[in-house]
N, C-alpha and C positions, 0 to 999 in steps of 0.2 A: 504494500500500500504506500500509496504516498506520503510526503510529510504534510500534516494537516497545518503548520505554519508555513506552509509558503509562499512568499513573497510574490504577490503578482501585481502587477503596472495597466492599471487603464489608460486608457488614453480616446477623448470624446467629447466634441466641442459641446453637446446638449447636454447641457449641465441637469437639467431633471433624469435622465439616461444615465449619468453619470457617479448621480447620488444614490441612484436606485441600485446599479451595480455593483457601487461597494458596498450598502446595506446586504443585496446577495452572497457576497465572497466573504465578507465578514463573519456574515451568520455560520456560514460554513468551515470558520477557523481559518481563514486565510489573512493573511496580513496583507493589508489593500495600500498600493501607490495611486491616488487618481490624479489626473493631468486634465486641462482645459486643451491644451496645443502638445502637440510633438516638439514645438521646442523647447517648453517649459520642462518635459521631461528629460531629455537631453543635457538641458541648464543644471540639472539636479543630480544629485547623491547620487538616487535612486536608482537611476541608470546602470551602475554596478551590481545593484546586488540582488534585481528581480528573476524571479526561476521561470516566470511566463509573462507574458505583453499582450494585449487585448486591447486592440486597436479597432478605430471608425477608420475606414479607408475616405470617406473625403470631409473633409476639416481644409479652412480658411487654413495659409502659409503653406506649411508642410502638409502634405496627405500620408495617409498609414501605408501605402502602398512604399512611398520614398521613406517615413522611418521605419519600416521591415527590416528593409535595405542596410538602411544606418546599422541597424543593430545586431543583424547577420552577419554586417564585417565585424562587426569586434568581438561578438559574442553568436559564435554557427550553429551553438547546439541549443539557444534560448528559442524553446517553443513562440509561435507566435500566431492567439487568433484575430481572424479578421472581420468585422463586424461594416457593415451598411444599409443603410436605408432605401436605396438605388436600385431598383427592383432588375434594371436592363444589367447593369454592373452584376450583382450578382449572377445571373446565369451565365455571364462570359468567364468568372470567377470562380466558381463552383468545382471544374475540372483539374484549377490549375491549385486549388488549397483545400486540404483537406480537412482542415479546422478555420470554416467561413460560415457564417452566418449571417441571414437576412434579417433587417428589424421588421416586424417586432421578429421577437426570439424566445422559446420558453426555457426559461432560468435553468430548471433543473437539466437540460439537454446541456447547456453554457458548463455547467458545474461537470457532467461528467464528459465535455469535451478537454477541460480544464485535469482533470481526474487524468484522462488518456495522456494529454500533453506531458504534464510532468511523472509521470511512467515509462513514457517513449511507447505507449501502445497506443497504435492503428498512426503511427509517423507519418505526416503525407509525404507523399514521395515529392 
């Protein structure tokens, strides 16, 4: 099983989306980083020491798709899901990640996609 403290990184300009997620990870014994911007995450601590990143793919400045990217180069093996509201986007998405998700999204699928990620079980390739 996983570690039930582990460190995971939102990242999600809807700040009501936002709130509500780390009330969900929380509840679940996760210890929650939330972000407004990809860059504010980046700016921060946090960046080092999250086991997973949970990311909106379009957000004002940065988009999740570019800090994926970011965060794959320094860190290759930090799981990373992909969350949007974009209903065309996601089904161009859907193939290429295996932990994406369309809003709305229900929680407890989130939780045990989260569950797989920091496992390494069902990896997307």
């Amino acid at each position: 099983m996983y570690n039930q403290k582990s460190v995971v990184a939102i990242v999600d300009d809807d700040q009501r989306l936002l709130d509500s997620l780390e009330d969900l990870l929380e509840s679940a014994g996760h210890v929650v980083r939330a972000f407004s911007s990809a860059r504010k995450l980046l700016e921060s601590n946090a960046a080092h020491e999250i086991d997973c990143l949970i990311t909106d793919i379009g957000m004002p400045g940065m988009d999740g798709l570019e800090l994926q990217r970011l965060m794959k180069d320094k860190h290759p093996d930090l799981p990373v899901i992909l969350i949007t509201g974009r209903h065309e986007l996601a089904e161009q998405m859907q193939p290429k990640h295996g932990w994406f998700f369309r809003k709305p999204f229900d929680g407890q699928a989130l939780l045990a996609a989260i569950g797989d990620a920091l496992t390494g079980k069902g990896t997307p390739k």
